[in-house]
N, CA, C and O atoms as a printed pandas DataFrame, in Angstrom:
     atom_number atom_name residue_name chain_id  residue_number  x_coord  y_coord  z_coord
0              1         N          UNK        A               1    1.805   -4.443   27.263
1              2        CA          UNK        A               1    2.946   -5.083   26.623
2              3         C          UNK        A               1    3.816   -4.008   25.970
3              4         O          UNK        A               1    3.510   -3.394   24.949
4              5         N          UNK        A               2    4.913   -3.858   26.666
5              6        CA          UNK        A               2    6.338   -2.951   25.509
6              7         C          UNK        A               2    7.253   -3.983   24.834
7              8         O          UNK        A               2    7.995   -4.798   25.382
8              9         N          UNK        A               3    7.112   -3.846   23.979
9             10        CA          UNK        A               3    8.308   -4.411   23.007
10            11         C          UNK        A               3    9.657   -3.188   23.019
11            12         O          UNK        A               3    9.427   -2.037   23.389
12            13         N          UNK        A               4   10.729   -3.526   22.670
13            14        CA          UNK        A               4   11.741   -2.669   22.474
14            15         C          UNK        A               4   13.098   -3.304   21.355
15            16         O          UNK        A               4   13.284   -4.482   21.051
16            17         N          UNK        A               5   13.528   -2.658   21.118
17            18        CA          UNK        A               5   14.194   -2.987   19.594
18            19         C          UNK        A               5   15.559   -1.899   19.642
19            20         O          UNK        A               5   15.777   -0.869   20.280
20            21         N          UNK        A               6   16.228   -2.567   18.781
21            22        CA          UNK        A               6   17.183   -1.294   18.079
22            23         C          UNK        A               6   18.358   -2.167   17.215
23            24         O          UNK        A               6   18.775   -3.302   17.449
24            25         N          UNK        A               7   18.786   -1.113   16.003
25            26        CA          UNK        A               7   19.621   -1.464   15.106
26            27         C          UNK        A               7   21.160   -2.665   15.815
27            28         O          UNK        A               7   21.146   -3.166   16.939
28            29         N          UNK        A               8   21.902   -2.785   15.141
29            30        CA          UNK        A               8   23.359   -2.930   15.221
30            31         C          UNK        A               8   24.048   -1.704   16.323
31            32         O          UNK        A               8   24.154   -1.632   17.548
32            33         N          UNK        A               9   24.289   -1.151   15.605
33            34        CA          UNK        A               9   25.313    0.109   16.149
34            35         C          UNK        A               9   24.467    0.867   17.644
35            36         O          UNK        A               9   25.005    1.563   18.504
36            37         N          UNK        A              10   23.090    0.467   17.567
37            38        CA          UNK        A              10   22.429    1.182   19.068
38            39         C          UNK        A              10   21.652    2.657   18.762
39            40         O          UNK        A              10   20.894    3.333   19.457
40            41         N          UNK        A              11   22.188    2.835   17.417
41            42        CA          UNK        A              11   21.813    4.720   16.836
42            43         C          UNK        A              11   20.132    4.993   16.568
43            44         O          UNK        A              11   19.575    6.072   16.775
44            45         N          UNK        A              12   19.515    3.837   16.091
45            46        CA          UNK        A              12   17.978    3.636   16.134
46            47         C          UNK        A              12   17.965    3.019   17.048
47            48         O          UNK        A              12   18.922    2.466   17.590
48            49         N          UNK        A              13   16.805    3.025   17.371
49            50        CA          UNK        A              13   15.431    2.203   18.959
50            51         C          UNK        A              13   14.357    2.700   18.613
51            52         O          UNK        A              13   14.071    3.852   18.288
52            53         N          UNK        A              14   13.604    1.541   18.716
53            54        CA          UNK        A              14   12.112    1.519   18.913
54            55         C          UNK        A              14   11.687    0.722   19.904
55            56         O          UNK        A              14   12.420   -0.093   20.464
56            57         N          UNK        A              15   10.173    0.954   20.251
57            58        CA          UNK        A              15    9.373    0.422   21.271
58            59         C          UNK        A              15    7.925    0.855   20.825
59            60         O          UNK        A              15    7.451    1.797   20.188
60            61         N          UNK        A              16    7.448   -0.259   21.450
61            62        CA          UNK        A              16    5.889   -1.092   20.530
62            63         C          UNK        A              16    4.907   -1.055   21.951
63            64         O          UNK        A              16    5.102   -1.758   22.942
64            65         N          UNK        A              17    3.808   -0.050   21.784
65            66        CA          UNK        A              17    3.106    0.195   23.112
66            67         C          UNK        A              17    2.189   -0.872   23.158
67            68         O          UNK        A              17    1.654   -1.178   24.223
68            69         N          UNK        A              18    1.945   -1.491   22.065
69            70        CA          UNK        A              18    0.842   -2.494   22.037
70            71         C          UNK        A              18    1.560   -3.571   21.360
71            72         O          UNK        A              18    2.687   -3.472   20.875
72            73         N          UNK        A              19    0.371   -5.225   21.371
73            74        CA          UNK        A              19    1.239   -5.618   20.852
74            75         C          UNK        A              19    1.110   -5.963   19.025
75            76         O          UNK        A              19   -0.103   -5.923   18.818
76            77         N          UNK        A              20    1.642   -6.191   18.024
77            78        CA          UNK        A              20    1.493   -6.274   17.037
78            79         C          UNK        A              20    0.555   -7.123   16.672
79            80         O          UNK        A              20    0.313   -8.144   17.316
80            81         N          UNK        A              21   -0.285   -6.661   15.220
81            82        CA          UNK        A              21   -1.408   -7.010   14.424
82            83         C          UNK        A              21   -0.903   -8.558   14.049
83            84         O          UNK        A              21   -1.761   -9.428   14.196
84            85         N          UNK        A              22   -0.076   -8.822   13.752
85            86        CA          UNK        A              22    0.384  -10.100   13.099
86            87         C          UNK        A              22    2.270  -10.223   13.485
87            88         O          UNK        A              22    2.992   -9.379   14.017
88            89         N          UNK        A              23    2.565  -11.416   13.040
89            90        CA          UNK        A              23    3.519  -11.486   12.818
90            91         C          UNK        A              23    4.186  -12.508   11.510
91            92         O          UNK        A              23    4.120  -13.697   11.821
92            93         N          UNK        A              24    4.802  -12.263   10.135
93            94        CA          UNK        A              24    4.399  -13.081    9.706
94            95         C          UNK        A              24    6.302  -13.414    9.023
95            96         O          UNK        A              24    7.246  -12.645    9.204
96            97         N          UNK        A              25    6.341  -14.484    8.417
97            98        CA          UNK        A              25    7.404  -14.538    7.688
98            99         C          UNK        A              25    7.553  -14.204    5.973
99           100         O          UNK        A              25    6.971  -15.003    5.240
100          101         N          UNK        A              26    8.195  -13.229    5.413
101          102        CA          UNK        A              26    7.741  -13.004    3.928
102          103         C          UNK        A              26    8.798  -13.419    3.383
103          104         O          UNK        A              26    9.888  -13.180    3.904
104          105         N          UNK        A              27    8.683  -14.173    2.141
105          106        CA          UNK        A              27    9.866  -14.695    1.446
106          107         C          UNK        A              27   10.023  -14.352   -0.035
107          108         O          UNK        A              27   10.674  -15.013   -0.844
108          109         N          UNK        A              28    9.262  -13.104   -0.312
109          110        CA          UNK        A              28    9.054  -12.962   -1.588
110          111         C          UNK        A              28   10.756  -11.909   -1.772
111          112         O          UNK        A              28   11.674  -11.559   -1.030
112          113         N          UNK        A              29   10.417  -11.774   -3.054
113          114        CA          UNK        A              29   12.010  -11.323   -3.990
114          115         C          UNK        A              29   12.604  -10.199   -3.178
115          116         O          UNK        A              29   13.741  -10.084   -2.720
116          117         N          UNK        A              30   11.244   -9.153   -3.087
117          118        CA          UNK        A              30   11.610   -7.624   -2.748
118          119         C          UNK        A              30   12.560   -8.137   -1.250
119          120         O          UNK        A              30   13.748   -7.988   -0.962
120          121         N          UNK        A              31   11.526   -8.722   -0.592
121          122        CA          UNK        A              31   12.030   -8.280    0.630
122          123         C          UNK        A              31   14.010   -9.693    0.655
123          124         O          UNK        A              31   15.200   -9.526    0.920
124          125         N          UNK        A              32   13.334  -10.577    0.309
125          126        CA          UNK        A              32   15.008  -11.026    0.018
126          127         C          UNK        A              32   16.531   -9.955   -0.232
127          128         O          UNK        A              32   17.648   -9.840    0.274
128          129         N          UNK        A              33   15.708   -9.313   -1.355
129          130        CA          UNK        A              33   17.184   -8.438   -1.855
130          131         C          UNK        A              33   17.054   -7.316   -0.651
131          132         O          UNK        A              33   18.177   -6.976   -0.279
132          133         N          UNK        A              34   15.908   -6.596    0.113
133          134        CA          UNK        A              34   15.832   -5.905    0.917
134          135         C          UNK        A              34   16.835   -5.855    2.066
135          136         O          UNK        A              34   17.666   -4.983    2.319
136          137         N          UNK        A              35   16.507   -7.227    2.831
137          138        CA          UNK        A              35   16.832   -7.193    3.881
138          139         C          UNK        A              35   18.610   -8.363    3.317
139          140         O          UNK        A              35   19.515   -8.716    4.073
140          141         N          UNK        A              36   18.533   -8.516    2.465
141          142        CA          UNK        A              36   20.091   -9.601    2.298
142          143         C          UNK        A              36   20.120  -10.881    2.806
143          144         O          UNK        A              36   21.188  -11.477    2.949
144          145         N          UNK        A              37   18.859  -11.453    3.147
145          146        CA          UNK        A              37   18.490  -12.714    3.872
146          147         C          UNK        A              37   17.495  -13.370    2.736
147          148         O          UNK        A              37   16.852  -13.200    1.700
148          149         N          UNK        A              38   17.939  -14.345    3.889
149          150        CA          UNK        A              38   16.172  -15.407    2.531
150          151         C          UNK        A              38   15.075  -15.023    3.144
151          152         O          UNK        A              38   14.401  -15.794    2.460
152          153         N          UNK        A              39   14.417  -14.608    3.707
153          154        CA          UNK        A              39   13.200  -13.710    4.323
154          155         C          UNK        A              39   13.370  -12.863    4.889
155          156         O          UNK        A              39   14.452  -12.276    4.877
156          157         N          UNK        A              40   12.144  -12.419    5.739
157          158        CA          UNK        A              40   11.901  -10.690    6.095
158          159         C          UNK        A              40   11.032  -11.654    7.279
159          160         O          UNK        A              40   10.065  -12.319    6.910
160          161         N          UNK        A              41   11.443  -11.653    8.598
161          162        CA          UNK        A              41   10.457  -12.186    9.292
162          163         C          UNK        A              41   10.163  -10.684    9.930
163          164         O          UNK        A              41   11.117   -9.976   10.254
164          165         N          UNK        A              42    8.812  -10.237   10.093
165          166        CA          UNK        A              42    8.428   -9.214   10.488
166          167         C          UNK        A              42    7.076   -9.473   11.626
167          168         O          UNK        A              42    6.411  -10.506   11.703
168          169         N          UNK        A              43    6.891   -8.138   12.513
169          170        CA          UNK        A              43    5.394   -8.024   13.068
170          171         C          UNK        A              43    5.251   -6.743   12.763
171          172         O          UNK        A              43    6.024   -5.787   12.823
172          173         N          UNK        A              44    4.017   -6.877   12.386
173          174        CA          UNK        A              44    3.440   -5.510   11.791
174          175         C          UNK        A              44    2.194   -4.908   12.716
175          176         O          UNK        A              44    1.073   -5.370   12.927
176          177         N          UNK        A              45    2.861   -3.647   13.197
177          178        CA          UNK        A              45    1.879   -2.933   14.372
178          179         C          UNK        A              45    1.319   -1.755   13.808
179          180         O          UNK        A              45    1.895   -1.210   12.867
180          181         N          UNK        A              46   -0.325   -1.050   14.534
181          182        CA          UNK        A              46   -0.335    0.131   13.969
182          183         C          UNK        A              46    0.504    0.786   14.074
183          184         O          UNK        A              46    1.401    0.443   14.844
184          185         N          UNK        A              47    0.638    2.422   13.122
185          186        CA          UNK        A              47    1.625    3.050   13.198
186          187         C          UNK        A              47    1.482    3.935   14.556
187          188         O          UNK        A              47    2.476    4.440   15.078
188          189         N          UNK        A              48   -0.059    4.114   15.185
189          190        CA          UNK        A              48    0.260    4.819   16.044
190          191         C          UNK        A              48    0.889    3.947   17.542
191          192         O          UNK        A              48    1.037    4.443   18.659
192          193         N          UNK        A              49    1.060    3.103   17.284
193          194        CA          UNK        A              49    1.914    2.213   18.742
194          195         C          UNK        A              49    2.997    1.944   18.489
195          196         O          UNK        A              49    3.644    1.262   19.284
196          197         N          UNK        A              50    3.576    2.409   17.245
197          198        CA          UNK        A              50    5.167    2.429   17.476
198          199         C          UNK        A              50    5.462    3.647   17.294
199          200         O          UNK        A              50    4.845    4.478   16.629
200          201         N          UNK        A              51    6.933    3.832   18.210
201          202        CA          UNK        A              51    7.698    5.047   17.832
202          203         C          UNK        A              51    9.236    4.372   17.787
203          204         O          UNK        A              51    9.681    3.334   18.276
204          205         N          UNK        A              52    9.871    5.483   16.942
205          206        CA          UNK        A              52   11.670    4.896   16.690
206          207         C          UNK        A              52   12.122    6.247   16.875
207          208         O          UNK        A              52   11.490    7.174   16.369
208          209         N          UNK        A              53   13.199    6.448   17.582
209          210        CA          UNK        A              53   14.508    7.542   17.416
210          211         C          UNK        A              53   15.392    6.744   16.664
211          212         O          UNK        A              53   15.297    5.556   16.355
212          213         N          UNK        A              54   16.643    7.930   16.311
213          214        CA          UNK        A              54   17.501    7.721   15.363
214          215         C          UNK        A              54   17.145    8.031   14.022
215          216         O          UNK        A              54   16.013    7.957   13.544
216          217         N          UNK        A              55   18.325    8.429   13.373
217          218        CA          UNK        A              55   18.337    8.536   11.628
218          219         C          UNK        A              55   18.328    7.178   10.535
219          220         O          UNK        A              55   19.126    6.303   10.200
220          221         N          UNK        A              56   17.038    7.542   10.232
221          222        CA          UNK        A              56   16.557    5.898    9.588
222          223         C          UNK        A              56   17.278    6.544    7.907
223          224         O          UNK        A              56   17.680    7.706    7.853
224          225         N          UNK        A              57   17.338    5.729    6.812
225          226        CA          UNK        A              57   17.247    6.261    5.396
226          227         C          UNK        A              57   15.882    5.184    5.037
227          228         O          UNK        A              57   15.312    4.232    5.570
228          229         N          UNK        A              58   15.780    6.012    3.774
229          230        CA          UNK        A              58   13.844    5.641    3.416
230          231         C          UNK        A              58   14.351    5.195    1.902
231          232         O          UNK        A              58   15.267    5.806    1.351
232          233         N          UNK        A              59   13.617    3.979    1.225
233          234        CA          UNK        A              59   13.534    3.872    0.360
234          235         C          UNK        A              59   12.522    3.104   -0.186
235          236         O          UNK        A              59   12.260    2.021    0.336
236          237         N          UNK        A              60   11.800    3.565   -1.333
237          238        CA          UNK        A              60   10.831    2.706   -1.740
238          239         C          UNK        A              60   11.188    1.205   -2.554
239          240         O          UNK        A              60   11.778    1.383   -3.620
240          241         N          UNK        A              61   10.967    0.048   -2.267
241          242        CA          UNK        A              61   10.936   -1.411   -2.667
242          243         C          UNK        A              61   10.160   -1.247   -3.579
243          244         O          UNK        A              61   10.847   -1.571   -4.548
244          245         N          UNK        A              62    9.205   -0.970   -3.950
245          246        CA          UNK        A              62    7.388   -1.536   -4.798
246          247         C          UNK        A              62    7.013   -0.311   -4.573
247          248         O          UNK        A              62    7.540    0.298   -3.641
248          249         N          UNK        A              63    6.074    0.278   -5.335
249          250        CA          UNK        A              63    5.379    1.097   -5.057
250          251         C          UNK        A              63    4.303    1.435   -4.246
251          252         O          UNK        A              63    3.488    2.351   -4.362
252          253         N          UNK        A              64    4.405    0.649   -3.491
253          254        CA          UNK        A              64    3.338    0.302   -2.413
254          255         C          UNK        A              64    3.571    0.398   -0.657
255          256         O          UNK        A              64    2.858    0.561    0.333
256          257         N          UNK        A              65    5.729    0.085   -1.109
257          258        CA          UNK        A              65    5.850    0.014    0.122
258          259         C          UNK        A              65    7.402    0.484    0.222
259          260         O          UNK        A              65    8.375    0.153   -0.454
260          261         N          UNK        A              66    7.245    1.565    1.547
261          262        CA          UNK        A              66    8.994    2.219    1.557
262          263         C          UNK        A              66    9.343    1.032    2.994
263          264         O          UNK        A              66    8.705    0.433    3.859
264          265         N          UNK        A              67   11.106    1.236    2.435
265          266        CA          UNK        A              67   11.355    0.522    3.533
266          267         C          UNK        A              67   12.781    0.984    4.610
267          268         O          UNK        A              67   13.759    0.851    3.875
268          269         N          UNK        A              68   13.166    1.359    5.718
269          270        CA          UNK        A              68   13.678    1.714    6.470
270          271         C          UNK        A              68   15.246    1.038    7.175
271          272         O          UNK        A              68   15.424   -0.144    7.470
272          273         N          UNK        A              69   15.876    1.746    7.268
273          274        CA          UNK        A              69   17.249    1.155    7.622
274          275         C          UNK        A              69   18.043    2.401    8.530
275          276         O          UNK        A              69   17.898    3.592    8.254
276          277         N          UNK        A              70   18.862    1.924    9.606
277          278        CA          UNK        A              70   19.632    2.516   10.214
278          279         C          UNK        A              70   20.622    3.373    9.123
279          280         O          UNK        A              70   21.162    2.940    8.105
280          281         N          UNK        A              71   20.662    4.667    9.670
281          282        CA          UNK        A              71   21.486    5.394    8.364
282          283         C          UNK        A              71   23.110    5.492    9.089
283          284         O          UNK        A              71   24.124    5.762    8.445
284          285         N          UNK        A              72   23.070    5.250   10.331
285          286        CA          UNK        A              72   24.723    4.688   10.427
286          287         C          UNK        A              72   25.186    3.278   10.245
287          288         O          UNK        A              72   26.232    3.178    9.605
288          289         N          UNK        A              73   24.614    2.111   10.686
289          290        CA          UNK        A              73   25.114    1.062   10.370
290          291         C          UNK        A              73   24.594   -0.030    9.553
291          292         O          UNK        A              73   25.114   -1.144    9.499
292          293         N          UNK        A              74   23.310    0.413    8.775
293          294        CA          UNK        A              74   22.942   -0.174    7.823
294          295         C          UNK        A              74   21.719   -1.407    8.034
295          296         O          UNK        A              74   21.165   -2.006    7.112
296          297         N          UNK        A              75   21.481   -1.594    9.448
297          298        CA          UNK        A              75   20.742   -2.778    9.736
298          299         C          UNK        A              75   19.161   -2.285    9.637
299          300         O          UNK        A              75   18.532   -1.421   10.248
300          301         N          UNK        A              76   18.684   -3.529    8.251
301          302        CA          UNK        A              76   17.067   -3.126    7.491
302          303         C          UNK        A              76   15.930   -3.260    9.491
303          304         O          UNK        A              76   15.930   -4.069   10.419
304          305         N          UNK        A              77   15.440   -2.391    9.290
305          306        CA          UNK        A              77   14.390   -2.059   10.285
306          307         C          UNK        A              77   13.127   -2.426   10.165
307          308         O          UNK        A              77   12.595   -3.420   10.661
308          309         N          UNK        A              78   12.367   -1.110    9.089
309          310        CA          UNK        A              78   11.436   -1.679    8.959
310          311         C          UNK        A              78   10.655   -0.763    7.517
311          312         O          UNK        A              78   11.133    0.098    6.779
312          313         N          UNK        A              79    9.115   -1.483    7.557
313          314        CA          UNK        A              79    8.794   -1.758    6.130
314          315         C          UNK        A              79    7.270   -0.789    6.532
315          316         O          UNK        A              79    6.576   -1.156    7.480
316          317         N          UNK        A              80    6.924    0.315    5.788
317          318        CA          UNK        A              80    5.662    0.660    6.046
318          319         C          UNK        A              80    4.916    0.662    4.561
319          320         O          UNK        A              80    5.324    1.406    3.669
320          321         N          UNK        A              81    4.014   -0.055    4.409
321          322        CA          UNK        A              81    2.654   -0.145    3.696
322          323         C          UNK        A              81    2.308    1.391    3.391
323          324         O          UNK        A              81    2.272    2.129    4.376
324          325         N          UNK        A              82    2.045    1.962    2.107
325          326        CA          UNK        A              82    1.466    3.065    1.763
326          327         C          UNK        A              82   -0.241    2.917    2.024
327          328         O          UNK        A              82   -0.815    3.982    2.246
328          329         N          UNK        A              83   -0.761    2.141    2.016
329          330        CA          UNK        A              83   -2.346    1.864    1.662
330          331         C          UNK        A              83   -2.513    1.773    3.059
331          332         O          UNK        A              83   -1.610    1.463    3.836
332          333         N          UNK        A              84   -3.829    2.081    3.418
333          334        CA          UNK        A              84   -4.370    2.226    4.831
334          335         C          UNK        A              84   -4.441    0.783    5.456
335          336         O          UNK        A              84   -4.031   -0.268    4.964
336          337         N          UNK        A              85   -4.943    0.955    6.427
337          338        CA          UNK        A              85   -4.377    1.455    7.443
338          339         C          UNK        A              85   -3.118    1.792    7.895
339          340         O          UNK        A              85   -2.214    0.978    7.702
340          341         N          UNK        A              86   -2.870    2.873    8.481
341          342        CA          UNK        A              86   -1.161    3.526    8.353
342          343         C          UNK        A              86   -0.396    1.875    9.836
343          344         O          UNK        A              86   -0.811    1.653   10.974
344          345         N          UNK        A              87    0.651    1.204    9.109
345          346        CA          UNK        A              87    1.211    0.528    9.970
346          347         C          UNK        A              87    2.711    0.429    9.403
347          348         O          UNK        A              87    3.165    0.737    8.300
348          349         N          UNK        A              88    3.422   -0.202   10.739
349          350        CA          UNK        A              88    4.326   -0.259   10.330
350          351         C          UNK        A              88    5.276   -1.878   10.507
351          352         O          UNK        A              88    5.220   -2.376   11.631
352          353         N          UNK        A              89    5.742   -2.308    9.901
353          354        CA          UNK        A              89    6.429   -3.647    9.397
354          355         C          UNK        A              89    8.096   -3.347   10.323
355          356         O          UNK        A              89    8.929   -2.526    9.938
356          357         N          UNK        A              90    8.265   -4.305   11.666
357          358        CA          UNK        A              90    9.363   -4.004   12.238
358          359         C          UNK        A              90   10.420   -5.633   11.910
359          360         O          UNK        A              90   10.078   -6.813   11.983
360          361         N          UNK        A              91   11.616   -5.067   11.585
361          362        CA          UNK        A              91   12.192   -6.536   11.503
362          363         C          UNK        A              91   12.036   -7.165   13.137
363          364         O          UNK        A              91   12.163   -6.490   14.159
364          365         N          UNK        A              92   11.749   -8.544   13.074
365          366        CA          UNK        A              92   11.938   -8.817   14.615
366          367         C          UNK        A              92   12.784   -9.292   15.447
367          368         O          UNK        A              92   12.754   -9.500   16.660
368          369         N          UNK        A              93   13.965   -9.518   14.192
369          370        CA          UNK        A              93   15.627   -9.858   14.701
370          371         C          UNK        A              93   16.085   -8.346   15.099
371          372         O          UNK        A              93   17.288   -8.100   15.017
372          373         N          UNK        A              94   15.507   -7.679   15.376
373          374        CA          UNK        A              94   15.840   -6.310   16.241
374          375         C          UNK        A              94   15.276   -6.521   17.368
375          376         O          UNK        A              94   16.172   -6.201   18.150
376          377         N          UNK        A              95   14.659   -6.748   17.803
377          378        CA          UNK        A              95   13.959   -7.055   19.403
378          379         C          UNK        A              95   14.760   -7.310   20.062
379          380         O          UNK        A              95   15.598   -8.126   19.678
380          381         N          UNK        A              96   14.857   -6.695   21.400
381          382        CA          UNK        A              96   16.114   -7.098   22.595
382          383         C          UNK        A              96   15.747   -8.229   22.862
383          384         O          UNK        A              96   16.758   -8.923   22.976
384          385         N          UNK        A              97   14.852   -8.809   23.028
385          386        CA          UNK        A              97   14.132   -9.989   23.288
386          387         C          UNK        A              97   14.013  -10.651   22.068
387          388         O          UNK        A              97   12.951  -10.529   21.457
388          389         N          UNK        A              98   14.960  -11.369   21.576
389          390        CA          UNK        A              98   14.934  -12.097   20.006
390          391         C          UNK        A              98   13.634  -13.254   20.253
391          392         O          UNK        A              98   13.003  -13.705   19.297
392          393         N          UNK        A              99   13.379  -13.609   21.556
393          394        CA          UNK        A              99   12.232  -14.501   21.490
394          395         C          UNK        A              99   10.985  -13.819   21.287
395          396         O          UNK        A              99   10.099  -14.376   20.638
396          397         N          UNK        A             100   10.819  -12.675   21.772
397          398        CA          UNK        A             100    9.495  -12.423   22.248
398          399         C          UNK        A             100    8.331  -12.386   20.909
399          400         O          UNK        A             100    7.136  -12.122   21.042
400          401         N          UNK        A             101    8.771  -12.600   20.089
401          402        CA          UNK        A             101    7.734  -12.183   18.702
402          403         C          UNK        A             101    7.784  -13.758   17.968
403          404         O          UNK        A             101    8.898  -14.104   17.575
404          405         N          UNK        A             102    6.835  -14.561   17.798
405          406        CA          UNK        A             102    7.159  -16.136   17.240
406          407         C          UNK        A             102    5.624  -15.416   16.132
407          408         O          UNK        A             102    4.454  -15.121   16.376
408          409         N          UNK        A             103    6.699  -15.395   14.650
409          410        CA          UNK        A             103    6.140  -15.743   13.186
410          411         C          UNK        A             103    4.366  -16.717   13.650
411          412         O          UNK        A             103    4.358  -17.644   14.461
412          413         N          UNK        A             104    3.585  -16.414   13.214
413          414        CA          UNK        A             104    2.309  -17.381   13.171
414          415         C          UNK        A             104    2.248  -17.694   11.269
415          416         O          UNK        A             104    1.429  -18.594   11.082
416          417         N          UNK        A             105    2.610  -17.409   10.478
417          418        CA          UNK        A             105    2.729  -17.647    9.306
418          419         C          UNK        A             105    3.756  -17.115    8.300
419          420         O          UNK        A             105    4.404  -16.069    8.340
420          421         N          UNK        A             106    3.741  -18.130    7.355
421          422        CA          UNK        A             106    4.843  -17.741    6.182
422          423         C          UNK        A             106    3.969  -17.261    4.935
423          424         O          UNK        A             106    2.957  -17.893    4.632
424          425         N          UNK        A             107    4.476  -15.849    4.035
425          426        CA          UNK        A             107    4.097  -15.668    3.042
426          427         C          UNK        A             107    4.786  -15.898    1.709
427          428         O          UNK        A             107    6.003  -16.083    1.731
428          429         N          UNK        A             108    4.095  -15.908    0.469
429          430        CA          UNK        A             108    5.296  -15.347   -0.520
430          431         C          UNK        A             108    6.218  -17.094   -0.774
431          432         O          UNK        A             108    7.392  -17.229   -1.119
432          433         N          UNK        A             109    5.523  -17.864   -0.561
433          434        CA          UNK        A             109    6.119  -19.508   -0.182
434          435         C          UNK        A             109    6.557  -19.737   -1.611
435          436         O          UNK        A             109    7.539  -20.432   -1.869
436          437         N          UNK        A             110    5.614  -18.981   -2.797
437          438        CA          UNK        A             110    6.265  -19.138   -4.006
438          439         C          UNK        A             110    7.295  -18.975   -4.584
439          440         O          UNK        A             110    7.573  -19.328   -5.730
440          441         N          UNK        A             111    8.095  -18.288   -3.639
441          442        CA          UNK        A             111    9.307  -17.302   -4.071
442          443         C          UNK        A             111   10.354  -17.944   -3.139
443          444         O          UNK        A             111   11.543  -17.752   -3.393
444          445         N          UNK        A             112   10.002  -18.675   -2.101
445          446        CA          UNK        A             112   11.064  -19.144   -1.483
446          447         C          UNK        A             112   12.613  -19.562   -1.497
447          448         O          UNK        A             112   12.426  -20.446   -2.333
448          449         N          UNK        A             113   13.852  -19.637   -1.273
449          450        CA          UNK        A             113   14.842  -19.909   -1.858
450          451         C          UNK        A             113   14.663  -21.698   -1.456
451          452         O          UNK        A             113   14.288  -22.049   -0.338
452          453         N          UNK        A             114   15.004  -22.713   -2.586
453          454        CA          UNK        A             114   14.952  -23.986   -2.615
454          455         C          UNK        A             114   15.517  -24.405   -0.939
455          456         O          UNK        A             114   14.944  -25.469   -0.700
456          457         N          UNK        A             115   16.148  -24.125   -0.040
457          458        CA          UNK        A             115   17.018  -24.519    0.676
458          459         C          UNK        A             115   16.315  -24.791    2.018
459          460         O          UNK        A             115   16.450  -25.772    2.749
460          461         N          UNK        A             116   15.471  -23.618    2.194
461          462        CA          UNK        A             116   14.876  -23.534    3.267
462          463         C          UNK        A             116   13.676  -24.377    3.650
463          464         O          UNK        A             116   12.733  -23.628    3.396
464          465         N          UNK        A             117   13.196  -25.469    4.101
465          466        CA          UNK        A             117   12.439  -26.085    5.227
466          467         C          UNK        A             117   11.396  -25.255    5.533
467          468         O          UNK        A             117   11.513  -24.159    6.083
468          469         N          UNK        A             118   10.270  -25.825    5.144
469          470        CA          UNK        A             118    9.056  -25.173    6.422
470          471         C          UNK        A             118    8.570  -26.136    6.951
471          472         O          UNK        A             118    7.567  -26.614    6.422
472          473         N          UNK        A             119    9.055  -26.690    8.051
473          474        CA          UNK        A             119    8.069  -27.730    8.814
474          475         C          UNK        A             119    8.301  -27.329    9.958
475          476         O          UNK        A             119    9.131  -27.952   10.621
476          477         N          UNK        A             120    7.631  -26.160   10.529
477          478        CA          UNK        A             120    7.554  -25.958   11.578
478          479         C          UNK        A             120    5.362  -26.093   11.873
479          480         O          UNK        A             120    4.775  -26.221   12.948
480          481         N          UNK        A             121    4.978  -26.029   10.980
481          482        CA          UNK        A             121    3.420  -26.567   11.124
482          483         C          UNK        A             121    2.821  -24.971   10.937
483          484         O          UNK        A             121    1.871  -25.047   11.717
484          485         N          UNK        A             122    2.781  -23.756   10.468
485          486        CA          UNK        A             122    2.576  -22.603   10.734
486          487         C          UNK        A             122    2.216  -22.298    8.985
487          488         O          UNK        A             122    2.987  -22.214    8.029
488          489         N          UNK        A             123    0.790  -22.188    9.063
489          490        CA          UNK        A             123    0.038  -21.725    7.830
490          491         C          UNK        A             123    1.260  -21.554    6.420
491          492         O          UNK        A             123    2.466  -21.422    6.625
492          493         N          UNK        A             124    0.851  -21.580    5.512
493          494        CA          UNK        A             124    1.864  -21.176    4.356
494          495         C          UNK        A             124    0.848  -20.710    2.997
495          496         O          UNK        A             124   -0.091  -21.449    2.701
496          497         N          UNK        A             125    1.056  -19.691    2.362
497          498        CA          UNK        A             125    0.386  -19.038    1.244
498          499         C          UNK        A             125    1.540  -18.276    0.340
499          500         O          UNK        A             125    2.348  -17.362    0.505
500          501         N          UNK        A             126    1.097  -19.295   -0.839
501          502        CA          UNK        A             126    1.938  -19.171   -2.123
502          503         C          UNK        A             126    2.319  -17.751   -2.305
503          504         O          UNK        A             126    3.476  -17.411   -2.555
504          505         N          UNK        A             127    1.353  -16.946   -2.179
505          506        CA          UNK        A             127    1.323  -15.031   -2.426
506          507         C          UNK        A             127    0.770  -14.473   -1.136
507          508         O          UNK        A             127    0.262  -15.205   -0.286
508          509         N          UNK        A             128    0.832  -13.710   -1.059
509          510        CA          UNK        A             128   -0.042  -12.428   -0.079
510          511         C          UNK        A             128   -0.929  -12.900    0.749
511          512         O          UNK        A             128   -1.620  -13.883    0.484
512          513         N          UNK        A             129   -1.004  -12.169    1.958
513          514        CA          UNK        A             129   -1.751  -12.803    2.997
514          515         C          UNK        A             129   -2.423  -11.508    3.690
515          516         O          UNK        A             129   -1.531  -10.758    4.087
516          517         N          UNK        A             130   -3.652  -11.035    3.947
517          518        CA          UNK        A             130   -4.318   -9.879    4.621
518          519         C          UNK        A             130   -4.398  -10.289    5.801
519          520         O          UNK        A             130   -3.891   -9.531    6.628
520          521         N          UNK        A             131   -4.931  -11.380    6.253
521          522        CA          UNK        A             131   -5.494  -11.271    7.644
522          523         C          UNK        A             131   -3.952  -11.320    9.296
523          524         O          UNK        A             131   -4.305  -11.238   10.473
């Protein structure tokens, strides 16, 4: 399985040799103000099965976790976890294939913005989710 991805402007690309550990939806604060949306729908792969070209800018959210953006046109990428295992958090509204990655759960449900609906039937946890 290749996945393949890239920013707005085309200046980043990535591609995913395997396929991702999870895929989940996060709705907590950080990633809200992060990404400028009411969630962060992400799949999170090891770090050694992804690679990205292009000039990303890095910034830390939490102390736990930096997070990545196209440094020409601004579109949030992705999110890597400091704590082991080394992985990395790809937005999945970057995928050339906007279908190919379907969320299996929502996190962070506590933080949600009032507006948004979850009845799509797909697990939900108030805070943090490992598995």
């Amino acid at each position: 399985m290749i996945l393949e991805g890239g920013c707005l402007c085309g200046q980043v690309r990535w591609a995913a040799a395997a396929p991702p550990a999870n895929v989940r939806v996060c709705h907590c604060r950080l990633c809200q103000r992060a990404t400028g949306g009411p969630f962060f729908a992400r799949a999170i792969f090891l770090a050694d099965t992804l690679a990205w070209t292009g000039e990303t800018t890095s910034w830390p959210s939490s102390p736990r976790l930096d997070r990545r953006a196209c440094a020409r046109c601004g579109t949030p990428m992705f999110a890597r976890p400091k704590d082991p295992p080394a992985r990395v958090g790809v937005s999945i509204a970057t995928c050339d294939d906007r279908n190919a990655l379907r969320p299996t759960v929502h996190i962070w449900t506590s933080e949600k913005v009032s507006w948004i609906g979850l009845d799509d039937g797909l697990p939900q946890f108030e805070r943090g989710y490992t598995g």
